[in-house]
MOPAC internal coordinates of N, CA, C and O (Angstrom, degrees):
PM7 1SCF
backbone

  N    0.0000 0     0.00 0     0.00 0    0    0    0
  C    1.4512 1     0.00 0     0.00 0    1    0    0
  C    1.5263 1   107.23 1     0.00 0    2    1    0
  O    1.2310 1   123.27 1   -54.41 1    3    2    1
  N    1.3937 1   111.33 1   125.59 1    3    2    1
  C    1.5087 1   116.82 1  -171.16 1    5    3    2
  C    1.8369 1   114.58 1   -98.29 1    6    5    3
  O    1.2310 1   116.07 1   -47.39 1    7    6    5
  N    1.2700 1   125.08 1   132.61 1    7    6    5
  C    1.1601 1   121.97 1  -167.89 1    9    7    6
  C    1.5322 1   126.41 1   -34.21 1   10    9    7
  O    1.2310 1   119.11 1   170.67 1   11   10    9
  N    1.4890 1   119.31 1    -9.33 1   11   10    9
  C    1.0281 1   134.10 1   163.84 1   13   11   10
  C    1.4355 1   115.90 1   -54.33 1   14   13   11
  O    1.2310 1   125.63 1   101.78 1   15   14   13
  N    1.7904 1   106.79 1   -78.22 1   15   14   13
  C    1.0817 1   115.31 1   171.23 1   17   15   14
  C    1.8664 1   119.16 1   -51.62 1   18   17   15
  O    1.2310 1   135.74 1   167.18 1   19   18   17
  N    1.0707 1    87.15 1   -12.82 1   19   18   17
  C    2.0039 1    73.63 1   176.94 1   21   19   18
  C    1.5358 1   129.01 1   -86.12 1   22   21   19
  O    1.2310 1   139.93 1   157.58 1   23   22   21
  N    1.2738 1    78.94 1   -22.42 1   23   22   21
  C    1.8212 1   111.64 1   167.85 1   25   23   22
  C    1.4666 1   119.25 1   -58.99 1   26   25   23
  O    1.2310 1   118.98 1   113.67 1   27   26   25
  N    1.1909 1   119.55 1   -66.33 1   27   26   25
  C    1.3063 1   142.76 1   142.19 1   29   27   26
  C    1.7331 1   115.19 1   -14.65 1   30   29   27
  O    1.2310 1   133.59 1   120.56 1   31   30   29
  N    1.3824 1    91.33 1   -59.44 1   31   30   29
  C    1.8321 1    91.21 1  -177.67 1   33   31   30
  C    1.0355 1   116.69 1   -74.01 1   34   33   31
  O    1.2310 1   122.68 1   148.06 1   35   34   33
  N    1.4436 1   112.48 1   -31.94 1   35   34   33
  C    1.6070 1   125.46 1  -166.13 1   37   35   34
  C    1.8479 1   100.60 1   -81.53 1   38   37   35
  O    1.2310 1   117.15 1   157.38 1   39   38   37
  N    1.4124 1   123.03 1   -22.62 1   39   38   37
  C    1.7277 1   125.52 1   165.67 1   41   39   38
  C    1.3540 1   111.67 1   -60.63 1   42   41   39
  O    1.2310 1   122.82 1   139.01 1   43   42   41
  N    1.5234 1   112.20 1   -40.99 1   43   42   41
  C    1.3888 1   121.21 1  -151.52 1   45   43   42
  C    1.3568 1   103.72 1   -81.19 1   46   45   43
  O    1.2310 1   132.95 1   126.84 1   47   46   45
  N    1.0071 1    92.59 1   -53.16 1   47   46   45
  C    2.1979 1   112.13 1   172.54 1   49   47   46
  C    1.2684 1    98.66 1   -52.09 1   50   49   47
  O    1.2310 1   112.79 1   133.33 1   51   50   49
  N    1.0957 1   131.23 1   -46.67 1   51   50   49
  C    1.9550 1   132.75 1  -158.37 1   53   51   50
  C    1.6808 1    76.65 1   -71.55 1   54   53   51
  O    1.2310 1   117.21 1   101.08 1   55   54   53
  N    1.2240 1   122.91 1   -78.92 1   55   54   53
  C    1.5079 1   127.71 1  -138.21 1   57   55   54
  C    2.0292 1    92.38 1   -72.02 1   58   57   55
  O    1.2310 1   131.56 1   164.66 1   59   58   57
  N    0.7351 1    95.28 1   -15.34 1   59   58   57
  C    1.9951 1   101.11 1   179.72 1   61   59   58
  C    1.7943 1   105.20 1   -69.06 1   62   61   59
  O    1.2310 1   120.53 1   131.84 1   63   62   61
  N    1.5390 1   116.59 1   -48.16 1   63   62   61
  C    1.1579 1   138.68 1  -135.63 1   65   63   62
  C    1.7768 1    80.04 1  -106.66 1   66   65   63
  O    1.2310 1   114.34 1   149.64 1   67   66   65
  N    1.2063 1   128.33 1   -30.36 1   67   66   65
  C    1.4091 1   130.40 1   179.57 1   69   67   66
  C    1.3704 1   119.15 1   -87.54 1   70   69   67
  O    1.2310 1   122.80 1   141.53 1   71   70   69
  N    1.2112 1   112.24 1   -38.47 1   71   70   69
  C    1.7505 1   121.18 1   149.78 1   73   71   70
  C    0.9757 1   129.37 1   -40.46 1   74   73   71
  O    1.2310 1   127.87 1   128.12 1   75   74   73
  N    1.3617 1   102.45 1   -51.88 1   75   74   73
  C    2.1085 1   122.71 1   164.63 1   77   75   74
  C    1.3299 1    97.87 1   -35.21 1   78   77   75
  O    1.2310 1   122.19 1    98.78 1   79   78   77
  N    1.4110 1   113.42 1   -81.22 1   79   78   77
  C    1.4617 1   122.16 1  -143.34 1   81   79   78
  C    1.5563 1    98.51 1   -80.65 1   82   81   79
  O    1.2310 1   113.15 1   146.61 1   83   82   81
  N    1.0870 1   130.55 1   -33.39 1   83   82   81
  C    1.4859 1   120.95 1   177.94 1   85   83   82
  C    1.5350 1   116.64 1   -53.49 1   86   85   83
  O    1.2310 1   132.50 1   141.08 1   87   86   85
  N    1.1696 1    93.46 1   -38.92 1   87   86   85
  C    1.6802 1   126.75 1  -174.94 1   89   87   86
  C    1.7379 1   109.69 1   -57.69 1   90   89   87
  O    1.2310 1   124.08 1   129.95 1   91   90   89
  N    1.1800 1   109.78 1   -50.05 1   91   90   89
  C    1.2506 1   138.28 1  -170.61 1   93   91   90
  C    1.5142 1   124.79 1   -91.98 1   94   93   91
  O    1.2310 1   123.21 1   148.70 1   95   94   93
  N    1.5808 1   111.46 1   -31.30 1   95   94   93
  C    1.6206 1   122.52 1   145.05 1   97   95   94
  C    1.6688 1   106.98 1   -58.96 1   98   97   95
  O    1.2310 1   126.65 1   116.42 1   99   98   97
  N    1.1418 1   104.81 1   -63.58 1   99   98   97
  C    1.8138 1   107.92 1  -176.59 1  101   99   98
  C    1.1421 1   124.65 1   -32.02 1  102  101   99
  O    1.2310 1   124.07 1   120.72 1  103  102  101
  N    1.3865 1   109.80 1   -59.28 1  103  102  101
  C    1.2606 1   119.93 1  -178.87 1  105  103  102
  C    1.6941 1   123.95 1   -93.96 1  106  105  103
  O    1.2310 1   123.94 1   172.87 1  107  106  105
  N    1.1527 1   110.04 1    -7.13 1  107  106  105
  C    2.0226 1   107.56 1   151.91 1  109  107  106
  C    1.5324 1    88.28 1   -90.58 1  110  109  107
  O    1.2310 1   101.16 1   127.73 1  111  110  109
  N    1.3810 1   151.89 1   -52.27 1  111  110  109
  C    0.8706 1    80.05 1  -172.28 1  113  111  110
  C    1.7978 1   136.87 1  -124.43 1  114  113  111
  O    1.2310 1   129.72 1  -104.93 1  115  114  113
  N    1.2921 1    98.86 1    75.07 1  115  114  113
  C    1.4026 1   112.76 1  -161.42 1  117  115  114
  C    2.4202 1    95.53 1  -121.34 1  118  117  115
  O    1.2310 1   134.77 1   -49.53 1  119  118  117
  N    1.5104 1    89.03 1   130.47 1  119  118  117
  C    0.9279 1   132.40 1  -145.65 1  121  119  118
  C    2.0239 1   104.56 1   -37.98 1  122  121  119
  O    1.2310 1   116.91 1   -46.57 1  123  122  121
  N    0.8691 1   123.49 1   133.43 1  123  122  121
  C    1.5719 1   119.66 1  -173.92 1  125  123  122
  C    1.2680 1   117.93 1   -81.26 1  126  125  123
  O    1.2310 1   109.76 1   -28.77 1  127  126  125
  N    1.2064 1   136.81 1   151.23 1  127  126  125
  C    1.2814 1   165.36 1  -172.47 1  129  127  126
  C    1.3002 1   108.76 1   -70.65 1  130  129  127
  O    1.2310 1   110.98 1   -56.84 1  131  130  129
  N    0.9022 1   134.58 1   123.16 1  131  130  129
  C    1.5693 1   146.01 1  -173.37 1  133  131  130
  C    1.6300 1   100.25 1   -90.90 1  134  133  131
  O    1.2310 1   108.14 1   -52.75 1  135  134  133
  N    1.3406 1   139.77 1   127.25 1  135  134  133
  C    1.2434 1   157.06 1  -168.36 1  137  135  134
  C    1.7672 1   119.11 1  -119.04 1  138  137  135
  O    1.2310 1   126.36 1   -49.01 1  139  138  137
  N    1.2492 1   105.37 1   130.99 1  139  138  137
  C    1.4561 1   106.92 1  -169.34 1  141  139  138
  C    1.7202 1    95.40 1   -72.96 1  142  141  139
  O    1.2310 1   142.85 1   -21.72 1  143  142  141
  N    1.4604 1    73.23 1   158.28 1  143  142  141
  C    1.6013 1   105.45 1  -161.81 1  145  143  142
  C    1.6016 1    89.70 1   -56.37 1  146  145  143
  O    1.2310 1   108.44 1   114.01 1  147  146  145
  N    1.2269 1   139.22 1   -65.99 1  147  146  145
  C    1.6157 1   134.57 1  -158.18 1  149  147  146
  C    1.4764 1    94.27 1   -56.20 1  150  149  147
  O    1.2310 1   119.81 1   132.75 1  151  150  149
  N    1.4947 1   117.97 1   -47.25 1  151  150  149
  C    1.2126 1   100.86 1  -156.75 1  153  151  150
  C    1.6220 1   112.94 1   -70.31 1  154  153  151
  O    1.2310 1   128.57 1   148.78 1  155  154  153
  N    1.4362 1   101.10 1   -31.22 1  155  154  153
  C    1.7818 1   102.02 1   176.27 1  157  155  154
  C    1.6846 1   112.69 1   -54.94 1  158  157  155
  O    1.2310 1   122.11 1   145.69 1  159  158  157
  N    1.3956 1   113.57 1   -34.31 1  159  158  157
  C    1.7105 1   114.12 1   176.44 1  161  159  158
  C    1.7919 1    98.63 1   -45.78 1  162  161  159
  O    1.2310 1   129.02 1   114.85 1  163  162  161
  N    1.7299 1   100.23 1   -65.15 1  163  162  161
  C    1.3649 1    91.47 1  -174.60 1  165  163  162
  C    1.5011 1   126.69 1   -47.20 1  166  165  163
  O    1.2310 1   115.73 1   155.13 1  167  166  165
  N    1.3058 1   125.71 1   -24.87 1  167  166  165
  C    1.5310 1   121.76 1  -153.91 1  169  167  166
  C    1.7667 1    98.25 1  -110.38 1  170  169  167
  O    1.2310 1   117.68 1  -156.21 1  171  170  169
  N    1.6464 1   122.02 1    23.79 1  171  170  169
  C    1.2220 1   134.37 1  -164.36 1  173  171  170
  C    1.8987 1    92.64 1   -96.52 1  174  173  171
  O    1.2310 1   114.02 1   -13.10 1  175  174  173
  N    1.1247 1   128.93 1   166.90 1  175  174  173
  C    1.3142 1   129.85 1  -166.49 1  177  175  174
  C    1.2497 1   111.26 1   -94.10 1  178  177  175
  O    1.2310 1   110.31 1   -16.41 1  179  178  177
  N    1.2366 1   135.81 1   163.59 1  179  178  177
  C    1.4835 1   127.11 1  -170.54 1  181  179  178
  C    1.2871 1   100.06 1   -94.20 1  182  181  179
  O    1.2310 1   118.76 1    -3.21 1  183  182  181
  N    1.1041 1   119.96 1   176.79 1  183  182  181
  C    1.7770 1   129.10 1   169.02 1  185  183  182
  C    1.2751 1   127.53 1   -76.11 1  186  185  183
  O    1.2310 1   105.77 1   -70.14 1  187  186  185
  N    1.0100 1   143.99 1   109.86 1  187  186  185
  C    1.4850 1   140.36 1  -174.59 1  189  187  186
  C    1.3821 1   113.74 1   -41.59 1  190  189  187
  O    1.2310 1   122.20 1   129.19 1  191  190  189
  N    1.5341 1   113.40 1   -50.81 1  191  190  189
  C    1.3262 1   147.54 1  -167.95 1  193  191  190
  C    1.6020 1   105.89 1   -38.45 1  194  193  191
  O    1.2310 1   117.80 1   -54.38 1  195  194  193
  N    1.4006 1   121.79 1   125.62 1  195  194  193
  C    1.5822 1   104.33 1  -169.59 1  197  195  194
  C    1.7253 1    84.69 1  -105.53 1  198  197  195
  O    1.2310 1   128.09 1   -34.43 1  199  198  197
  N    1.4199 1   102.03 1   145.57 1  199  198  197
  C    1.8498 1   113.81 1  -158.30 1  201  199  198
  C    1.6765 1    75.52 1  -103.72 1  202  201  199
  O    1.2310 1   116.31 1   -72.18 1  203  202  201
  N    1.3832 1   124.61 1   107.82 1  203  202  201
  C    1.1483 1   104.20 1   135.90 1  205  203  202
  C    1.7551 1   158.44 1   -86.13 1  206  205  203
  O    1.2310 1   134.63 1  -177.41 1  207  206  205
  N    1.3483 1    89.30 1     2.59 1  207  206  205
  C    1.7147 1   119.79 1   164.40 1  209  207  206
  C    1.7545 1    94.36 1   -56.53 1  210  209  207
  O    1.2310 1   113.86 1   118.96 1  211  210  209
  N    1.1075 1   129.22 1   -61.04 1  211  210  209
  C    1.2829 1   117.34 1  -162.87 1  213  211  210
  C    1.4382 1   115.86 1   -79.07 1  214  213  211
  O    1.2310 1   117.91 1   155.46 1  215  214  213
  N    1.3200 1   121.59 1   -24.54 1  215  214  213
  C    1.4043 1   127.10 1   168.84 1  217  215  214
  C    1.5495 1   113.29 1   -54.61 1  218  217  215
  O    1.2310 1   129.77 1   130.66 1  219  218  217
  N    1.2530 1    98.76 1   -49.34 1  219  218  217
  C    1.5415 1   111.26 1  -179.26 1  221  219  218
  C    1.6747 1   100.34 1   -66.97 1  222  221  219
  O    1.2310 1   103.47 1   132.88 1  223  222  221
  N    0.7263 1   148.00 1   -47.12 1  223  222  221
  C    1.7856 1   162.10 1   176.15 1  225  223  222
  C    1.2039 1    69.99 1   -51.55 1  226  225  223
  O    1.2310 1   105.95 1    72.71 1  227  226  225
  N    1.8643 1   143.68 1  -107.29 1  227  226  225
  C    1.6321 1   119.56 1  -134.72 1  229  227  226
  C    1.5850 1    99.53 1   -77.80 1  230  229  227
  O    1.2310 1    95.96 1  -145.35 1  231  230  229
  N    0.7748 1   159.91 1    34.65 1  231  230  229
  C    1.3382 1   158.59 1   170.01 1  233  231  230
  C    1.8274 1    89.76 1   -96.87 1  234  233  231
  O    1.2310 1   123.44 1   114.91 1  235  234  233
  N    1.4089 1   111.02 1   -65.09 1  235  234  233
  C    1.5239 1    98.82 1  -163.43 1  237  235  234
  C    1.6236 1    98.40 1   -90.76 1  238  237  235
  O    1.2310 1   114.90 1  -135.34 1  239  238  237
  N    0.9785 1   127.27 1    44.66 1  239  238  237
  C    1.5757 1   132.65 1   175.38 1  241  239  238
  C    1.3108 1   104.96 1  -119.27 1  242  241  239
  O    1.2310 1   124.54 1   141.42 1  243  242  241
  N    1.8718 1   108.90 1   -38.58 1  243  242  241
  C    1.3050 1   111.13 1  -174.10 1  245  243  242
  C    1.6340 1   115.13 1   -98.44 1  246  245  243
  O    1.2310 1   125.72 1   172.77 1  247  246  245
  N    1.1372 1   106.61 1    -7.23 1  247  246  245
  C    1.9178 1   112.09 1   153.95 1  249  247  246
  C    1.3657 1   126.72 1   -73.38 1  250  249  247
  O    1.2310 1   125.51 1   153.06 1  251  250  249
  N    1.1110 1   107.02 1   -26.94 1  251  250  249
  C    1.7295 1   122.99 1  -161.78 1  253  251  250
  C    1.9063 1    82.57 1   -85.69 1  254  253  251
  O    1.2310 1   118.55 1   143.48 1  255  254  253
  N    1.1005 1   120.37 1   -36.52 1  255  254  253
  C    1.5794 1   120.29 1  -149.10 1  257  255  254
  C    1.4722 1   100.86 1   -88.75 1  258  257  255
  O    1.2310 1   106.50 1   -76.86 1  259  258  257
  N    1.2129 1   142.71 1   103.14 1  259  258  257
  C    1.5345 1   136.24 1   163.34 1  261  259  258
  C    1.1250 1   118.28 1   -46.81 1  262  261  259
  O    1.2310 1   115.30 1   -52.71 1  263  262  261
  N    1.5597 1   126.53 1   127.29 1  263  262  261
  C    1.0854 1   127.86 1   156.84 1  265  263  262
  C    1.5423 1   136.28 1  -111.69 1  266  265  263
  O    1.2310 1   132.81 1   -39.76 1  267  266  265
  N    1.8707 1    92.85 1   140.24 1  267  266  265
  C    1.6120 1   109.22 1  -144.06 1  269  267  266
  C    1.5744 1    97.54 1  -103.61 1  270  269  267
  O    1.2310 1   123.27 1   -68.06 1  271  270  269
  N    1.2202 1   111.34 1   111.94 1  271  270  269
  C    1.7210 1   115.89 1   174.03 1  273  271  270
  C    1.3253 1    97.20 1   -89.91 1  274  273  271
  O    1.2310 1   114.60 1   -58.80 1  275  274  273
  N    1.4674 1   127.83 1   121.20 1  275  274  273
  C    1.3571 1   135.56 1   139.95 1  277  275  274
  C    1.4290 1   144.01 1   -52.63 1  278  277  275
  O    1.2310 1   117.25 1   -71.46 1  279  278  277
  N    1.1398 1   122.84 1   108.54 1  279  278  277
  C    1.6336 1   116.90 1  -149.25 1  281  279  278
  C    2.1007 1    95.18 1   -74.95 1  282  281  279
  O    1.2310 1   138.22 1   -41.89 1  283  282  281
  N    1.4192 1    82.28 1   138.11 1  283  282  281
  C    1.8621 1    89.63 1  -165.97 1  285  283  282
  C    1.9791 1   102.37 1   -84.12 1  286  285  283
  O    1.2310 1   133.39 1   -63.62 1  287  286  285
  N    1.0237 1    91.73 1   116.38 1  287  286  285
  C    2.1865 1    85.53 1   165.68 1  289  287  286
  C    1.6830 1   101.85 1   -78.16 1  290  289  287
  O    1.2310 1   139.01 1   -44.50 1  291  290  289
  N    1.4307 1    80.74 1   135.50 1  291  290  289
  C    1.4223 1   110.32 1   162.52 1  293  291  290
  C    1.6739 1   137.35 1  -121.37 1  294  293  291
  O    1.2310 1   129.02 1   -65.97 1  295  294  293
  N    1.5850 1   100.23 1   114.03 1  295  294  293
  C    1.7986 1   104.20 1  -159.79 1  297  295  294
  C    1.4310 1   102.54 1   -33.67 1  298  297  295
  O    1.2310 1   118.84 1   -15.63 1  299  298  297
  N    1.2306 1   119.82 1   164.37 1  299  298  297
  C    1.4781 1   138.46 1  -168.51 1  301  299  298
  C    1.6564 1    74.70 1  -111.11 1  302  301  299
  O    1.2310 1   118.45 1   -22.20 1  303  302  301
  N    1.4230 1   120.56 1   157.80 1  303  302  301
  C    1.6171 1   137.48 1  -160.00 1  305  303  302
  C    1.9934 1    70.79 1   -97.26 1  306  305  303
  O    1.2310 1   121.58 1   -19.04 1  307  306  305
  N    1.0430 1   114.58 1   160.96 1  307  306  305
  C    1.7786 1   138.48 1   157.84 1  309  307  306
  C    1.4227 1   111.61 1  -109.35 1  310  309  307
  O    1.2310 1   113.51 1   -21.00 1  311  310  309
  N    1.1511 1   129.88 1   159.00 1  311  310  309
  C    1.1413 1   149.39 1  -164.90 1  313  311  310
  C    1.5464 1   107.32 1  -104.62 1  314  313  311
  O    1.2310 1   108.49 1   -85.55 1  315  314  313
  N    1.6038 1   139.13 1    94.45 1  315  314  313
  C    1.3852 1   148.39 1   179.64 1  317  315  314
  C    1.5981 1   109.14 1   -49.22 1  318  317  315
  O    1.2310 1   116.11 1   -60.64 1  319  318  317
  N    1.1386 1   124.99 1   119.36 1  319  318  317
  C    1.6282 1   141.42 1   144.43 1  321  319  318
  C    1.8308 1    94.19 1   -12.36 1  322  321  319
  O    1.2310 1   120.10 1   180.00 1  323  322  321

């Protein structure tokens, strides 16, 4: 690569790398979107708080409940031509 071409790359990159950031100021900081009310409930943070009322709820949900293993078939091998 001849000092020409490095010149060249080194404009292209500058003006690439300036696009970025113009690009990227602009748009943080350009103005936000207002969100329906249900959906903001959803996007609210969870509780730190570990509920142990509900742990205990699937604990005795998942004793009370039988569990049914289904016996799996397995192909019989065939005999090749």
């Amino acid at each position: 690569m001849n000092r020409k071409e490095f010149v060249i790359l080194l404009i292209i990159t500058f003006f690439v790398i300036m696009l970025w950031l113009i690009f990227d100021i602009f748009f943080r900081t350009k103005t936000s979107v207002e969100l329906d009310p249900a959906l903001q409930t959803l996007l609210e943070p969870i509780s730190p708080d570990f509920d142990t009322e509900a742990i205990n709820l699937v604990r005795e949900n998942a004793q009370n409940r039988p569990v049914i293993i289904q016996p799996t078939s397995q192909a019989s091998p065939s005999a090749s031509p």
